[in-house]
Wavefront OBJ file of the C-alpha trace (Angstrom):
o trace
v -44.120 31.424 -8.958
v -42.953 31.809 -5.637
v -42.181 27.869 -5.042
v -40.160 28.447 -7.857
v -38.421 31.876 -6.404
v -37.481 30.062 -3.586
v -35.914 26.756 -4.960
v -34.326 28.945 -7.397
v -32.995 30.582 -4.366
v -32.046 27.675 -2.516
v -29.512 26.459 -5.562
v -27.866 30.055 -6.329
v -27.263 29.960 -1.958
v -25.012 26.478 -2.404
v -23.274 27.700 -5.367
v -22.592 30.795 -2.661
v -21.497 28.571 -0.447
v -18.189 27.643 -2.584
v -17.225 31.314 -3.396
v -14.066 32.478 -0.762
v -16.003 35.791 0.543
v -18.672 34.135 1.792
v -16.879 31.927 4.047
v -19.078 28.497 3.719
v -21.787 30.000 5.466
v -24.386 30.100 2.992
v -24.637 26.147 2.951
v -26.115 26.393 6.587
v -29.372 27.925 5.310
v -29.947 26.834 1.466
v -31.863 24.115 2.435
v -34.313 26.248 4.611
v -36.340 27.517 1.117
v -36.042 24.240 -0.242
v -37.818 22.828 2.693
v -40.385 24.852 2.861
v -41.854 24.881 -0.443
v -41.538 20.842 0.003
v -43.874 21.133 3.270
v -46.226 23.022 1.679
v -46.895 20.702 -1.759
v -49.457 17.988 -0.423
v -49.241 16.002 -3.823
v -45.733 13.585 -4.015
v -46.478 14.176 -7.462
v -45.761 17.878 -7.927
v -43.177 17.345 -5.213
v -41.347 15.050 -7.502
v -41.202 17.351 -10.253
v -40.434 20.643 -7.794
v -37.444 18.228 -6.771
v -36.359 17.640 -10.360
v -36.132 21.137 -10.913
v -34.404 22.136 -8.290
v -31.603 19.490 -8.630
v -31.571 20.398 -12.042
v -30.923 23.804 -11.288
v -27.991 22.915 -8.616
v -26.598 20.904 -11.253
v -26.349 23.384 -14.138
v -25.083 26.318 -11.681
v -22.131 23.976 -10.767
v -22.116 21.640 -13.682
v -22.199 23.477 -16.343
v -18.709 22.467 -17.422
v -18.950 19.020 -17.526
v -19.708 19.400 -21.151
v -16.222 20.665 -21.538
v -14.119 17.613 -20.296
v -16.402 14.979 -22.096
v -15.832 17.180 -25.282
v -11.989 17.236 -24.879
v -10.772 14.383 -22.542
v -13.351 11.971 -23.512
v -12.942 12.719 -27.268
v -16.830 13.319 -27.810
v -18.493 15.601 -30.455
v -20.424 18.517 -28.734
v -23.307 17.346 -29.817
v -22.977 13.711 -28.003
v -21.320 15.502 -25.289
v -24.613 17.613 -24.600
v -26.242 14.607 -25.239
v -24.409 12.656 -22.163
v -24.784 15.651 -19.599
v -28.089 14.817 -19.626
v -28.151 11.013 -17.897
v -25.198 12.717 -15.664
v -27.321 15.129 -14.469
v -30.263 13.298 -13.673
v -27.938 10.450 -11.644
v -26.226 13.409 -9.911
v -29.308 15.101 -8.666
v -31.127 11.839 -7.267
v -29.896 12.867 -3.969
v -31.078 15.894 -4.079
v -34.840 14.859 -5.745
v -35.305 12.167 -3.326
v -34.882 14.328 0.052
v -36.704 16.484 -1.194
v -39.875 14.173 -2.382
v -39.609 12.223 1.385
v -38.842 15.264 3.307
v -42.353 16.531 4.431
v -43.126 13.239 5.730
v -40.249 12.279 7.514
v -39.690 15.723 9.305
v -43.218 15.385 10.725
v -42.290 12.059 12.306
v -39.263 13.342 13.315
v -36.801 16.219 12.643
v -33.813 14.176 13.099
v -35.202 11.652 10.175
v -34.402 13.714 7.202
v -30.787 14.909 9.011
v -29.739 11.263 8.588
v -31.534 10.457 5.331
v -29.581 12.916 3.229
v -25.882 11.676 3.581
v -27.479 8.315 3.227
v -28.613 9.065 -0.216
v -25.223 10.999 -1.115
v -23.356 8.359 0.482
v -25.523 5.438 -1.607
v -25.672 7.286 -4.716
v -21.654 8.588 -5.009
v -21.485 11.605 -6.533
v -19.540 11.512 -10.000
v -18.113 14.716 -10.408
v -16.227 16.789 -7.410
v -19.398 18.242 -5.624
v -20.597 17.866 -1.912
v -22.188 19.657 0.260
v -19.779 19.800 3.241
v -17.033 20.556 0.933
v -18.276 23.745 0.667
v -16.580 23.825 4.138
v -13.268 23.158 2.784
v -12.932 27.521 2.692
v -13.138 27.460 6.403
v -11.132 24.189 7.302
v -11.709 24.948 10.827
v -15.543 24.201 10.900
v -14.339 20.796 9.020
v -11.633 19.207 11.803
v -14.645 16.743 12.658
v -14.503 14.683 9.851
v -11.565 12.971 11.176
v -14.164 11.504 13.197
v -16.690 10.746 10.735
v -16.091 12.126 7.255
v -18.239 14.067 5.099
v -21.159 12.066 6.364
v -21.194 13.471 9.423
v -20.169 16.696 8.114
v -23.375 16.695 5.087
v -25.850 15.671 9.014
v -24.786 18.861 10.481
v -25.181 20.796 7.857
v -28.755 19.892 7.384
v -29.443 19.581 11.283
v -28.552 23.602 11.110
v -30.656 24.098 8.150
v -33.153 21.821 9.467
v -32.982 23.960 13.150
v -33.588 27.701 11.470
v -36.824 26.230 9.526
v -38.402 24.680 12.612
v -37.137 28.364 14.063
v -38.804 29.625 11.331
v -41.645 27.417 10.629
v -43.201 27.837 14.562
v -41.316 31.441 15.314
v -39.321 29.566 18.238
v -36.114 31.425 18.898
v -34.813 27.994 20.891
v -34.577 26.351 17.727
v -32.157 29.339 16.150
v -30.067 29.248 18.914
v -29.981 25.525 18.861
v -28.530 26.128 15.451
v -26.224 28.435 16.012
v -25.141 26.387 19.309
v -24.084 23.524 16.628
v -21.556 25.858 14.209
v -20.594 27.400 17.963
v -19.598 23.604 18.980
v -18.406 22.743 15.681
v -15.779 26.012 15.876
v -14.915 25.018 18.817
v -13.905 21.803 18.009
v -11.936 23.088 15.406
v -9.593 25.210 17.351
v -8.965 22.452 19.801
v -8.480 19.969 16.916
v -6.491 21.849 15.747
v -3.847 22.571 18.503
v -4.433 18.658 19.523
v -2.814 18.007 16.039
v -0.361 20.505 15.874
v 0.921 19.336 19.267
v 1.051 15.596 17.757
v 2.735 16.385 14.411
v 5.272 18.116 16.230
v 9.051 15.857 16.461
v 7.285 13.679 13.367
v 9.828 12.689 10.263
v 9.412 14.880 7.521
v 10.894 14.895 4.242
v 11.308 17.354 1.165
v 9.579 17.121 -1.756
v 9.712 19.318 -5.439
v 6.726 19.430 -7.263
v 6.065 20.773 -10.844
v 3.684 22.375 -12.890
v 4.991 22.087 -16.240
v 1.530 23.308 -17.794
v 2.291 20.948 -20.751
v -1.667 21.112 -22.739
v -3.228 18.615 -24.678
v -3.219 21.137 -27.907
v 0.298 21.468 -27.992
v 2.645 19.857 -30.387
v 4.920 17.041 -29.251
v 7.988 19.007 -29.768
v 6.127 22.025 -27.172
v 5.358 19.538 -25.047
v 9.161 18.135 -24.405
v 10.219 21.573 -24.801
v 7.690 22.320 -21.120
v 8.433 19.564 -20.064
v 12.149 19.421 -19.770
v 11.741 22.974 -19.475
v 10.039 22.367 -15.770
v 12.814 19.563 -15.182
v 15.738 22.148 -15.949
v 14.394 24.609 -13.307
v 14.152 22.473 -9.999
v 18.325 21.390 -10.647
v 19.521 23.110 -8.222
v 16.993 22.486 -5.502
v 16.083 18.600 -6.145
v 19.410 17.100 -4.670
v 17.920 14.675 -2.310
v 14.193 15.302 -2.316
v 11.332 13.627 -3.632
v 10.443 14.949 -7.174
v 6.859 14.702 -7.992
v 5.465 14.960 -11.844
v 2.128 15.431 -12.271
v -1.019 13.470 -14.290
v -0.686 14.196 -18.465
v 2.618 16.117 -18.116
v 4.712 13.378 -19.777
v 4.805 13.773 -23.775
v 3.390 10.928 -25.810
v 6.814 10.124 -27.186
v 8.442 9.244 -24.005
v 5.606 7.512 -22.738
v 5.074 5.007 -25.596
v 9.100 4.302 -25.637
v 10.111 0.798 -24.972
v 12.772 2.335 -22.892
v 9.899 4.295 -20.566
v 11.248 3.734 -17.218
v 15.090 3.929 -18.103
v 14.187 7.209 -19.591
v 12.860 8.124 -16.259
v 15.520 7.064 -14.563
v 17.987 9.121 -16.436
v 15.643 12.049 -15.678
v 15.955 11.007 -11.719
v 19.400 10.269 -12.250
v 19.910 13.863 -13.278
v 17.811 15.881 -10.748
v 19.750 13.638 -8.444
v 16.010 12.979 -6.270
v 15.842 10.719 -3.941
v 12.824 9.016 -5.727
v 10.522 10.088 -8.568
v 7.021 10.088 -8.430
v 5.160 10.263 -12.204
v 2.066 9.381 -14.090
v 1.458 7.226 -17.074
v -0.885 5.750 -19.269
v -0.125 1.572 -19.534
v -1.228 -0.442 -22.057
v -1.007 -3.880 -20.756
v -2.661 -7.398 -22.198
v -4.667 -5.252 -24.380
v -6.264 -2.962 -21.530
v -5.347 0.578 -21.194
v -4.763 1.578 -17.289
v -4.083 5.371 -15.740
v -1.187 4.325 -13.700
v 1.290 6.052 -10.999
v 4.746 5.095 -10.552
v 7.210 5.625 -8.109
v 10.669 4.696 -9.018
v 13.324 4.938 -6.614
v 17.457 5.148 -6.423
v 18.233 2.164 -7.062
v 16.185 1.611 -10.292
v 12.893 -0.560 -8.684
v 9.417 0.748 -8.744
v 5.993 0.261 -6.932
v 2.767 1.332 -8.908
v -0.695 2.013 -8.608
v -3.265 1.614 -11.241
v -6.575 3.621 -11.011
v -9.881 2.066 -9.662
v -11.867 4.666 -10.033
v -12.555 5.899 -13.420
v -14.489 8.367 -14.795
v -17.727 8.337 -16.093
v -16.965 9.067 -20.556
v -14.043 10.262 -19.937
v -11.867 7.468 -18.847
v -14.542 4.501 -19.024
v -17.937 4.333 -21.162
v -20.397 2.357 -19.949
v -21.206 -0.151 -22.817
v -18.513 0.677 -24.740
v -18.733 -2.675 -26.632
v -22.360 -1.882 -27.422
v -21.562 1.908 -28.180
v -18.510 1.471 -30.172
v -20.799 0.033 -33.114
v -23.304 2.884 -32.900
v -22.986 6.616 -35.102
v -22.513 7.987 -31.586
v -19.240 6.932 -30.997
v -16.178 9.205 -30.961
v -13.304 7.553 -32.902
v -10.015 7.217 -30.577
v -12.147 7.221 -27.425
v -9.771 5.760 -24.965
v -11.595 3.001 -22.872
v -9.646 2.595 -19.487
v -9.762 -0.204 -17.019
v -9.309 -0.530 -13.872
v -5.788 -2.019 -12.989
v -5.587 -5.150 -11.165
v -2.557 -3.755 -9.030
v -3.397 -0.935 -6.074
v -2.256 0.309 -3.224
v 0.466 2.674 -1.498
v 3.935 2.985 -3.132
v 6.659 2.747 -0.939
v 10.262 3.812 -0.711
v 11.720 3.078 2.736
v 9.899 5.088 5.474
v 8.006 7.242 2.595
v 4.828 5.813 2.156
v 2.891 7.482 -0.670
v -1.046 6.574 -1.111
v -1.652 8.419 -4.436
v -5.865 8.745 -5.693
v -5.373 9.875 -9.094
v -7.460 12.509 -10.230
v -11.357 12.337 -9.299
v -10.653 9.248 -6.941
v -10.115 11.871 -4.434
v -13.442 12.978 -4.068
v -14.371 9.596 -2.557
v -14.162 9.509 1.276
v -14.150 5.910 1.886
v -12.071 4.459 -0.719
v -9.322 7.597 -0.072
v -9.470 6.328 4.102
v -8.855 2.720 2.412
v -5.484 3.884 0.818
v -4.254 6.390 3.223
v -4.490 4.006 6.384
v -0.987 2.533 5.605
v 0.371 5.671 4.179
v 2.089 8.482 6.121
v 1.996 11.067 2.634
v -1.289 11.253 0.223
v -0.411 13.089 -3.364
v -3.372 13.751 -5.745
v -1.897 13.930 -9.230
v -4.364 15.503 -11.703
v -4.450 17.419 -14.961
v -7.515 20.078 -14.365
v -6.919 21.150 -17.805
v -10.309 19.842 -19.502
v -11.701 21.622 -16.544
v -11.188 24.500 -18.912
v -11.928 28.392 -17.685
v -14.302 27.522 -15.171
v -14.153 27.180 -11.547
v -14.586 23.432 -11.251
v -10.445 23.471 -10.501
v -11.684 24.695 -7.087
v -14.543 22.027 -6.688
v -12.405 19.583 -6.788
v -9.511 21.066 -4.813
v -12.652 21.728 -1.888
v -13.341 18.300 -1.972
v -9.534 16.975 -2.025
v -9.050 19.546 1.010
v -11.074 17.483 3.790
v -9.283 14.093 2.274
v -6.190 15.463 4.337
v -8.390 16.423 7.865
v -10.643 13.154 7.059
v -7.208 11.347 6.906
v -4.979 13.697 8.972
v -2.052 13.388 6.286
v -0.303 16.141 5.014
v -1.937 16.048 1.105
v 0.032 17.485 -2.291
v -2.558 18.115 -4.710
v 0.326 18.367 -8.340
v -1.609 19.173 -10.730
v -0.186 19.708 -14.952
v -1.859 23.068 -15.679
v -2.937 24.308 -11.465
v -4.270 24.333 -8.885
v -1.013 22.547 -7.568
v -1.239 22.944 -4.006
v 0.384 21.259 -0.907
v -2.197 20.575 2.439
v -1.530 20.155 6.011
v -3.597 17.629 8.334
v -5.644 20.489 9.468
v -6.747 21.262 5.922
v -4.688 24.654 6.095
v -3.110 25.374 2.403
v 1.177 25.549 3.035
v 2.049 26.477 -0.581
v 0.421 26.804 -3.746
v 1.305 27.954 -7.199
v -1.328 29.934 -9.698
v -3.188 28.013 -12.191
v -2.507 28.643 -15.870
v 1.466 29.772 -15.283
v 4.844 27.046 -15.196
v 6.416 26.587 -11.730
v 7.898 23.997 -8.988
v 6.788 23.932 -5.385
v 9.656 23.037 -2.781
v 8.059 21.908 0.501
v 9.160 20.503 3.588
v 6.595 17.437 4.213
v 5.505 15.844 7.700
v 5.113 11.597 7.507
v 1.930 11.442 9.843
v 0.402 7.909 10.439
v -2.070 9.084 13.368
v -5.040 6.137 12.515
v -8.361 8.520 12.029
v -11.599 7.319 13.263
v -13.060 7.852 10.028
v -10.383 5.644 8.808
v -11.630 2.693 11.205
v -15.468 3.431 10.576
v -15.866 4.424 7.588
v -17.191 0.913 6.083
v -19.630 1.191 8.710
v -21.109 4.725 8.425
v -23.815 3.358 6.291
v -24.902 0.510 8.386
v -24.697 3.537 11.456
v -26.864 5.896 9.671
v -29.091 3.509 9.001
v -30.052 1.593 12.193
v -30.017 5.419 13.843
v -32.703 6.122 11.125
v -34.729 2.829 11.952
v -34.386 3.870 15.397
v -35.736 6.962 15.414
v -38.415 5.641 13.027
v -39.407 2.485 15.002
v -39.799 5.060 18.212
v -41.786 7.726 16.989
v -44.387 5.075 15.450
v -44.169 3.313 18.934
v -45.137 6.675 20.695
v -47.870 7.554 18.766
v -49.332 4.449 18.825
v -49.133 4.106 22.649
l 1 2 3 4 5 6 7 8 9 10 11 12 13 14 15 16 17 18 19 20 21 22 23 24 25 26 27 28 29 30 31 32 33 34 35 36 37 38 39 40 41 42 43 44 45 46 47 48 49 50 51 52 53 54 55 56 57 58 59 60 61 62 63 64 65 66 67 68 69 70 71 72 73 74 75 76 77 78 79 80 81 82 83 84 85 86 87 88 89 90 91 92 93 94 95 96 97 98 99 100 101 102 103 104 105 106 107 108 109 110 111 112 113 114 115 116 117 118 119 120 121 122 123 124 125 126 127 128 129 130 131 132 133 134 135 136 137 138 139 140 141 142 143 144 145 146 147 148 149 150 151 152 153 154 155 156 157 158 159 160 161 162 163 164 165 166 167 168 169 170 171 172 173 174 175 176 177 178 179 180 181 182 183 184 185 186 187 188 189 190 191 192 193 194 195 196 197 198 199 200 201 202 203 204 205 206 207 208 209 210 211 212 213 214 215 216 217 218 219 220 221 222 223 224 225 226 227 228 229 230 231 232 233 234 235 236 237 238 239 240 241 242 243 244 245 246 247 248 249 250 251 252 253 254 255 256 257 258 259 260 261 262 263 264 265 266 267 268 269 270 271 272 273 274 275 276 277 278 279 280 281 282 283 284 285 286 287 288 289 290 291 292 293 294 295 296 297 298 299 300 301 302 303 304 305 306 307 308 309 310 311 312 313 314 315 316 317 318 319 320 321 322 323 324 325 326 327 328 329 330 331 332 333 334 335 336 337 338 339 340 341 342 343 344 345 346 347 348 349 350 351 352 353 354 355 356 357 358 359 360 361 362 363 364 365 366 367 368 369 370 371 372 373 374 375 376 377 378 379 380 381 382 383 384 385 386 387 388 389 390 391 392 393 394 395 396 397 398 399 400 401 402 403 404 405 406 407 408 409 410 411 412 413 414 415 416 417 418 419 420 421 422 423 424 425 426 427 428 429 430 431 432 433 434 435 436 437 438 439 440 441 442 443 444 445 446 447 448 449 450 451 452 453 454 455 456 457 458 459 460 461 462 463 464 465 466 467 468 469 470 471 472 473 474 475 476 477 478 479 480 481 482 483
C-alpha cells in the first residue's frame, strides 16, 4: 500500500508541476518516490506492472481529455472514443514504464545512466499529445533559456539529474548530494538571467514588423450563417488598425462555405484587399487529387501565395491508422476525415518576412519545429484548442509551444480560433495575450530574429549524443569493476 502511496504521489507532483502557483518546481522531485519504490522491488516482474500503473496514473491526471477531441474532432462515438484512449495511453506511458522497469539497475552502475536514458526514451518514443516533462518549465521561462543549446532533451537530463541528486541525498543521508542538486537549478537560474540579457542585447536594432491577430471564436456547433456572422464580425473590428500589417487568421476560423468556393483565394484576397494588410496569413482544409491536407497559406499584395501543408498529423483525429482496414469495420465513424500529409512544406515567405508556421500539435515536436524555423525569422502556431473543451490541456500545449520560441530564439504567435492566442518573445516571456473563450484581435509589434540556435544545428544528433554518452558511461563502469 505504500508503493502505491508513493507512485500515486509521484504522478499528482507532475501534474503540480504545470499549475502557475507552484512555479515548475514540483517536477524537480516527482521522480524521487517513483524511484524509490523501483529500488526496492527485486522482481522486474512486479516492477513492470508498478511502472504500468504509475504511467497510467500520469496519463489519466493529464489525459483525461483526450476522449473529448477524438469524440468531436475525430468524429468518433464515445464509446469508440473510450475505446481508442486506451492504445494512446499505453504508447504514451512507455517512457515512463520503461525507466522505471531499468532504473534500479542502471542507477547502481551508475547514477548518470538513468539521467540520459529517460530523454532517450521520450525522445525515441515522441509523445502524441502536448505533454513533457521540461515543459512544465515553460511557467518559469527563465530556468528554460538552455534549451537553445540543447532542447528539451537536455532540459528532461536535468530535471532527472536533480531528482536523481535528492534520492541519492536521500537514499545514503548525504547532504553533498542535496546541495549538488540545488547547485544545478542555482546554475541553471543563472544561466537564465544572463541568457537572457545576452538576447535582449542581440535583438536590440533587429527589423520588426506589425502584425494583427484574431480570435474570432467561430465553434464547430455553430451554424454556417453564425459562423460568417464571427467571422466577418472579427474582420470588421481590426479596420482601423490593419493598414499595413500582417493579418493573421487562425486554424478552423474560416466557414465551410468560403472554404469549399471555387473562388477561395480571390475571396481572400478581397478580404486582404479590404483590411488593406500587407499580407494575410490563414488556414484551410485542401482537397487535392483526392487527399485531404490541413494547409496554411500566406497570400500577399500582389495576389501570389506560398503554402505549407501539415506533416504531422494527429493520431484519430486528423489521420487513423488503418483507415482502409477500419473504414469497413462497425467501428468506424461515418464522415471521419482522413488527412494526409502534404507533399509541399516549408517557410512562407513575403519579402524579408519569413514565416515557419507548425500547425497545431506539430509544435510540440522539438526537432522537426528547429527544422522549419532555421530559415525563418517569425514562427506562428495556428490552432483551434476548441475540442480541447473545458479542460486545461489549452495550457499543455501552450507550455510546450512556449520553449519552441527559447529552443528556436524566434519571437512565436501562438493564434488560436477559440484562445489561448498568445504572442512569445525569444526568451519565452508572454508580450500579449487575449482570454480564452471571448472574441478579440491582438496588435503586436514583432522582432525578425534569425540568430542560428545550437539546438537548431544539433538537434539531429542529440540522439546519437545521448547515446554514445550512455555507452560510455556503461562501457567504464563495467571496465572498473572488472579491473
Amino acid at each position: 500500500m505504500k508503493k502505491i502511496l508513493l507512485l500515486t504521489a509521484s504522478a499528482l507532483l507532475i501534474t503540480l508541476a504545470f499549475l502557475p502557483w507552484t512555479a515548475s518546481l514540483p517536477i524537480f522531485f516527482f521522480l524521487v518516490p517513483a524511484a524509490w519504490v523501483a529500488l526496492r522491488e527485486k522482481s522486474w516482474k512486479r516492477r513492470f506492472l508498478m511502472g504500468v500503473f504509475w504511467g497510467a496514473l500520469i496519463f489519466l491526471f493529464n489525459f483525461y481529455w483526450t476522449v473529448v477531441p477524438i469524440h468531436y474532432y475525430g468524429r468518433m462515438s464515445y464509446p469508440v472514443s473510450v475505446l481508442l484512449f486506451f492504445p494512446l495511453m499505453v504508447y504514451q506511458m512507455l517512457p515512463f514504464t520503461l525507466w522505471f522497469v531499468f532504473f534500479p539497475y542502471l542507477f547502481r552502475k551508475n547514477m548518470f545512466l538513468p539521467v540520459l536514458l529517460f530523454p532517450f526514451l521520450t525522445g525515441s518514443l515522441p509523445l502524441i499529445f502536448p505533454y513533457s516533462i521540461s515543459s512544465t518549465l515553460s511557467l518559469m521561462p527563465v530556468l528554460a533559456q538552455t534549451a537553445s543549446w540543447w532542447g528539451e532533451w537536455g532540459l528532461d537530463a536535468l530535471i532527472v539529474l536533480v531528482n536523481v541528486l535528492l534520492l541519492t541525498a536521500w537514499q545514503r543521508r548525504d547532504r553533498r548530494f542535496a546541495m549538488a542538486a540545488v547547485s544545478v537549478v542555482a546554475l541553471m537560474l543563472i544561466h537564465g538571467l544572463w541568457a537572457t540579457a545576452v538576447s535582449e542585447k542581440r535583438s536590440t536594432g533587429a527589423k520588426a514588423i506589425s502584425a494583427v491577430v484574431i480570435q474570432p471564436c467561430v465553434r464547430d456547433g455553430d451554424s454556417e450563417s453564425v459562423k460568417v456572422k464571427k467571422l466577418f464580425s472579427s474582420i470588421g473590428k481590426i479596420r482601423e488598425v490593419s493598414t499595413g500589417k500582417l493579418v493573421i487568421i487562425p486554424e478552423s476560423a474560416l466557414p465551410d462555405s468560403i472554404v469549399a468556393r471555387q473562388d477561395f483565394m480571390d475571396v481572400m484576397g478581397e478580404i486582404r484587399h479590404s483590411l488593406h494588410a500587407s499580407a494575410l496569413l490563414f488556414n484551410s482544409v485542401v482537397l487535392r487529387d483526392g487527399c485531404l491536407t490541413n494547409s496554411e497559406f500566406l497570400l500577399r499584395i500582389d495576389g501570389s501565395f506560398s503554402r505549407y501543408d501539415k506533416q504531422k498529423l494527429m493520431w484519430f483525429g486528423e489521420r487513423f491508422p488503418f483507415y482502409s482496414l477500419f473504414r469497413r469495420l462497425p467501428i468506424y465513424a461515418a464522415g471521419f476525415a482522413n488527412f494526409s500529409p502534404g507533399p509541399e512544406h516549408g517557410v512562407l515567405r513575403n519579402c524579408s518576412l519569413i514565416i515557419a508556421t507548425p500547425i497545431c500539435l506539430e509544435c510540440i515536436y522539438p526537432g522537426y519545429v528547429a527544422t522549419l524555423a532555421k530559415p525563418a525569422n517569425l514562427i506562428v502556431n495556428p490552432t483551434d484548442d476548441e475540442w480541447f473543451g473545458t479542460t486545461r490541456a489549452t495550457h499543455l500545449h501552450f507550455a510546450q509551444v512556449r520553449l519552441k520560441a527559447i529552443e528556436n530564439r524566434r519571437y512565436l504567435i501562438r493564434a488560436t480560433n477559440t484562445g489561448y492566442t498568445v504572442v512569445v518573445n525569444e526568451r519565452g516571456q508572454v508580450v500579449k495575450d487575449l482570454p480564452e473563450g471571448k472574441p478579440g484581435f491582438l496588435e503586436v509589434n514583432i522582432r525578425l530574429l534569425n540568430q542560428t540556435t545550437l539546438f537548431q544545428r544539433i538537434h539531429n544528433w542529440m540522439p546519437w549524443i545521448g547515446a554514445l554518452l550512455f555507452c560510455g558511461l556503461f562501457i567504464s563502469r563495467r571496465r572498473q569493476k572488472e579491473e
